[in-house]
VEXBAPA-509900 format. One record per residue (C-alpha): residue in one letter; residue number from 1; x negated, y, z. Coordinates in pm, 1 decimal, always signed. Each point is the difference from the previous one (the first is absolute). Layout:
BEGIN
 r   k     east    north       up
 A NUM        X        Y        Z
...
//
This chain:
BEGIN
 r   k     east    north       up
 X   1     +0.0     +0.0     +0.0
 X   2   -142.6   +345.1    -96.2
 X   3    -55.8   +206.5   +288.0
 X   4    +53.0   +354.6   -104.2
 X   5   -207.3   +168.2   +226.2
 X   6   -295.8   -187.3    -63.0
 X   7   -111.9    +18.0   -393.0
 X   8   -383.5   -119.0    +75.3
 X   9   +168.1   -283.7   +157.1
 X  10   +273.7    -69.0   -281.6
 X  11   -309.0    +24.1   -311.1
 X  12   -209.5   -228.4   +198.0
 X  13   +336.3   -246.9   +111.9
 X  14    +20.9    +10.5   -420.5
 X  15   -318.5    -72.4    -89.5
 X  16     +1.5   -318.5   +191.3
 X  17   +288.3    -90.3   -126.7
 X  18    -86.9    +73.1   -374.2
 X  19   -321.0   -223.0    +92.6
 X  20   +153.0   -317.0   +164.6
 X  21   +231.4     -0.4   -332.4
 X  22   -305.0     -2.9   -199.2
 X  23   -228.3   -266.7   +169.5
 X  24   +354.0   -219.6    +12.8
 X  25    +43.7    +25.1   -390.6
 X  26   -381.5    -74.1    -49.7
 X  27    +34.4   -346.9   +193.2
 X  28   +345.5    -55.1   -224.0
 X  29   -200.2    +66.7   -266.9
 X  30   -282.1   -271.5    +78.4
 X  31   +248.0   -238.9    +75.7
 X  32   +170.1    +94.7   -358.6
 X  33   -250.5    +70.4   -257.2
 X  34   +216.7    -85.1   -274.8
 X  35   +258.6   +186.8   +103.1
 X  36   +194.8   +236.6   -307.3
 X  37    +18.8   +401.7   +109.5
 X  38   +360.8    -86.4    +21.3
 X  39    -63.5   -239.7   +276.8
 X  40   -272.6   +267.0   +144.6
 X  41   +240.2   +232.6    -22.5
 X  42   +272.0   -189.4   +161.1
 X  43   -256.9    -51.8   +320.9
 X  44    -41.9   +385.0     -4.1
 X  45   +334.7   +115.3    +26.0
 X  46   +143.2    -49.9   +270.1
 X  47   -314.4    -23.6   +224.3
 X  48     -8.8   +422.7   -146.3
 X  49   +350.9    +73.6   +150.0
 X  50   -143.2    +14.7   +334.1
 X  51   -302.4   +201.5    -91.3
 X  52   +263.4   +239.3   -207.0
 X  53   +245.6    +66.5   +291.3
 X  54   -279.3    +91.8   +239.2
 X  55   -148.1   +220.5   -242.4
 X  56   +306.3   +181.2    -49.2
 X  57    +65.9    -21.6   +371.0
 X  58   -314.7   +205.6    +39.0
 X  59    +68.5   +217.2   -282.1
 X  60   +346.3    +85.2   +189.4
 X  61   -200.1    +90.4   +271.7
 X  62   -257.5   +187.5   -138.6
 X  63   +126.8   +344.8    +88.9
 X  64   +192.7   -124.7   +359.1
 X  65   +258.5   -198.1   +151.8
 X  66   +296.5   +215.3    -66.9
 X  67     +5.9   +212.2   +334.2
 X  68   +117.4   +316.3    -64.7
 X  69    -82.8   +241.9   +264.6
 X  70   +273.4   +280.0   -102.4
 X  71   +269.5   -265.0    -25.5
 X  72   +200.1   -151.0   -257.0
 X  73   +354.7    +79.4   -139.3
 X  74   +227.0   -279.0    -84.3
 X  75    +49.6    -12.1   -399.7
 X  76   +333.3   -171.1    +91.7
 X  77   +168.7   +298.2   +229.5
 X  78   -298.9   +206.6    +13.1
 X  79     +6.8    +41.1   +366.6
 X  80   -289.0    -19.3   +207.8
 X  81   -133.2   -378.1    +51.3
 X  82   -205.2   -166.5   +321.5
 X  83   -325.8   -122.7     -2.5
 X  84     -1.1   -382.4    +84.3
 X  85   -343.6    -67.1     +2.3
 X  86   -193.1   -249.2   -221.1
 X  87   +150.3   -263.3   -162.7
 X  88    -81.4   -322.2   -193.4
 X  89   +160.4    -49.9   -352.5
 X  90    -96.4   -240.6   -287.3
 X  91    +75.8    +59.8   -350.2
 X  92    +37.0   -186.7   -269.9
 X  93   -164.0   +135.9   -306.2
 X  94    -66.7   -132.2   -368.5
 X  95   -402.2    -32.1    +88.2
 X  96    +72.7   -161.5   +381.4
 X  97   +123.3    +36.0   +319.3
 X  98   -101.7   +346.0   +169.9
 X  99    -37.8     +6.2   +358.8
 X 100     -0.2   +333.0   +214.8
 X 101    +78.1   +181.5   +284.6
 X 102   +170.1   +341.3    -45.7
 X 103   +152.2   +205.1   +192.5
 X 104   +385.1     -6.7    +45.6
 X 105   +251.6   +251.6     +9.1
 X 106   +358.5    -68.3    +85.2
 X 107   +290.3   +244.8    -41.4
 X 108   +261.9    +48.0   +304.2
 X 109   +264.3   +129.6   -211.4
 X 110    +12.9   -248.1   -324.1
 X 111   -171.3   -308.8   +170.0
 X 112   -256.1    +12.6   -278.9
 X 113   -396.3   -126.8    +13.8
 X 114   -260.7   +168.7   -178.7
 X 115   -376.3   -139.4    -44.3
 X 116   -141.8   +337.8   -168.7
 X 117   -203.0    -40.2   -329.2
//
């Protein structure tokens, strides 16, 4: 899970990551060596999702967690929402599952939650 508040952390966190799913493929690959680039590709794939949702995680994260210090307006009613401290979501994406904690908003009036971009 990205932690927002720590990008040093987060690139590093990657970078293992990104590594492990290379030294994995590179043992397939001995076991395989006549193995089409359809079949490579098929070992790729869905080892990348992982290393694609914590990228974009981090890239989420890269400019903070969502806390807003002047507060946040409900786009539903527009009245003023409450700060609810950090939450965990996961999110499905195209490229992988993206884990992060944001912070959360909740609005008194309309009932609706707001993770800010």
């Amino acid at each position: 899970m990205a932690d927002c508040t720590a990008p040093d952390a987060n690139r590093s966190e990657l970078t293992t990551l990104f590594e492990g799913m290379v030294d994995e493929l590179y043992q397939w690959r001995d076991k395989h060596p006549g193995a089409s680039l359809d079949e490579i590709a098929r070992q790729v794939g869905p080892r990348r999702r992982p290393l694609m949702g914590a990228l974009i995680a981090q890239l989420a994260c890269q400019h903070g967690n969502g806390t807003v210090v002047e507060g946040v307006n409900c786009p539903r009613c527009g009245q003023r929402m409450i700060y609810k401290g950090q939450s965990s979501i996961r999110q499905e994406h195209l490229e992988g599952e993206i884990d992060f904690e944001r912070a959360y908003y909740h609005c008194p009036a309309c009932k609706a939650g707001l993770f800010p971009p």
